[in-house]
N, C-alpha and C positions, 0 to 999 in steps of 0.2 A: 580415382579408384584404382588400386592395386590388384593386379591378378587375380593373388589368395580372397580376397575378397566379393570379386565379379562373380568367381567360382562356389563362395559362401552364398551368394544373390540367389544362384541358380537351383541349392539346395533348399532353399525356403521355398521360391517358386513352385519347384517340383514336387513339395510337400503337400502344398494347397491342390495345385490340380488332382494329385491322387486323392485327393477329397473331395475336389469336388467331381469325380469319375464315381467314388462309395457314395455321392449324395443323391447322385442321380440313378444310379445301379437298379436296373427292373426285379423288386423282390414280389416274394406273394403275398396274394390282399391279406393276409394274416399278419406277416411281417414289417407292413408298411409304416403300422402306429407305433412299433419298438424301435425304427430305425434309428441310431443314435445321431447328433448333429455333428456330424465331420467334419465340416467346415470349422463350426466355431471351437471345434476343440482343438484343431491346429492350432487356429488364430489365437485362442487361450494360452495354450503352449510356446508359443513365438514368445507375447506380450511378455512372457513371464522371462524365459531366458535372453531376449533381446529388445529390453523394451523400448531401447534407443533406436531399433531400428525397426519394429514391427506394432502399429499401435491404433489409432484412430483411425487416422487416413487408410490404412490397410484394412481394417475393418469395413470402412464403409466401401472399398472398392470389390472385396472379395464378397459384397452383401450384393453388390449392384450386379458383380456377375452373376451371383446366385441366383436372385430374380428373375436374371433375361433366362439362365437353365431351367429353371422351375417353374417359370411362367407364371411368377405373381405377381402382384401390385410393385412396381418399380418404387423403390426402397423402400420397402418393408424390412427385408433381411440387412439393408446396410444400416437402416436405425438402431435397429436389435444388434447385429454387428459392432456398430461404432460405440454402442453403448457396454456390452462386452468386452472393447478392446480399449476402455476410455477404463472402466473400473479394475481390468486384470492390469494396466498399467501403473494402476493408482498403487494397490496392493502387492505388488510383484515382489519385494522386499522381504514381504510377511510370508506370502507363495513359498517358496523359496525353502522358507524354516521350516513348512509346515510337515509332517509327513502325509505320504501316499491318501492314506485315506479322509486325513483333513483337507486335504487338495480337494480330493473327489468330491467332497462334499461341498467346496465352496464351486466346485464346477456346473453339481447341480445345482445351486441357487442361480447360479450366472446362466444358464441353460433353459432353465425353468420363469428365470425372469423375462427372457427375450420369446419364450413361447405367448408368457401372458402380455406383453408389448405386440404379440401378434394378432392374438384375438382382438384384444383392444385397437389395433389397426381397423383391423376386418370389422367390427363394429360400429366405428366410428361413418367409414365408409359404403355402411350397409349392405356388404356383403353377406351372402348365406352364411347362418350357423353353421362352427364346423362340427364335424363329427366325429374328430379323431381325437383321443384321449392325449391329454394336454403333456402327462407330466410323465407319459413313458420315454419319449427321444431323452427327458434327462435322466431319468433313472437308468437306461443302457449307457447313456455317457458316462455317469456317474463309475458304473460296472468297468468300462474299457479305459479308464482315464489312467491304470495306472499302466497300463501296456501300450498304451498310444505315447505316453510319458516317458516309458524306458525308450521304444522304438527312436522317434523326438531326438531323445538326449544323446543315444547313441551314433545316430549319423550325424547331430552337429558335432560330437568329439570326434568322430570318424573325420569328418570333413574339415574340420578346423573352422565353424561357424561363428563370426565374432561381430 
């Protein structure tokens, strides 16, 4: 591994933690059911412009630390995750062409699919009903995905992320 590279590592890195610092962030009981999934919109964002380096395996690691943060069923979020970073890999080609709001929109179906992979978790496991509205963390992703997309693009150009 080449310098320029190690130095690319550490921008990815440093992407995810600032997400998952927004994932965890104390907001008010009002706010909590909009919060958007920061995690997986990084991780959506990687898969897409580096999908050689950022993809499955990443997925289900940055799910496993979300878990221990979040205090839920230990891989929940890396199922939903890896499943996220298994299909934004598949597609990344098409990503790609799409513009802004066609993205957004396959963001929320990828967002929205791993919320219902979560109920269905919690179900299965007979855990309580939840109570939080399923489909707004995708609809605020949906909203920020193209300004989390410019931010993304511009520090891997900035950085030299390859």
């Amino acid at each position: 591994m080449n310098v320029e590279q190690h130095h690319s590592t550490w921008v990815i890195i440093l992407s995810f933690f600032i997400s998952f610092i927004l994932a965890i962030m104390p907001l008010p009981d009002w706010a909590l059911s909009w919060r958007p999934d920061w995690v997986a919109l990084v991780l959506i964002y990687w898969c897409i412009a580096l999908p050689q380096r950022v993809g499955i395996a990443t997925g289900w690691f940055v799910g496993i630390i979300l878990d221990v943060l979040n205090d839920t069923l230990l891989g929940q979020h890396a199922l939903a995750f890896s499943l996220i970073g298994y299909i934004s890999v598949k597609i990344y080609r098409k990503m790609r062409l799409f513009p802004r709001w066609q993205q957004a929109i396959v963001v929320f179906a990828l967002i929205a699919s791993a919320k219902l992979l979560g109920v269905l978790i919690h179900s299965l496991f007979g855990s309580p009903e939840m109570n939080q509205p399923l489909f707004y963390p995708a609809l605020t992703s949906l909203l920020l995905w193209p300004w989390l997309f410019i931010i993304l693009r511009d520090m891997r150009r900035t950085y030299r992320v390859s």
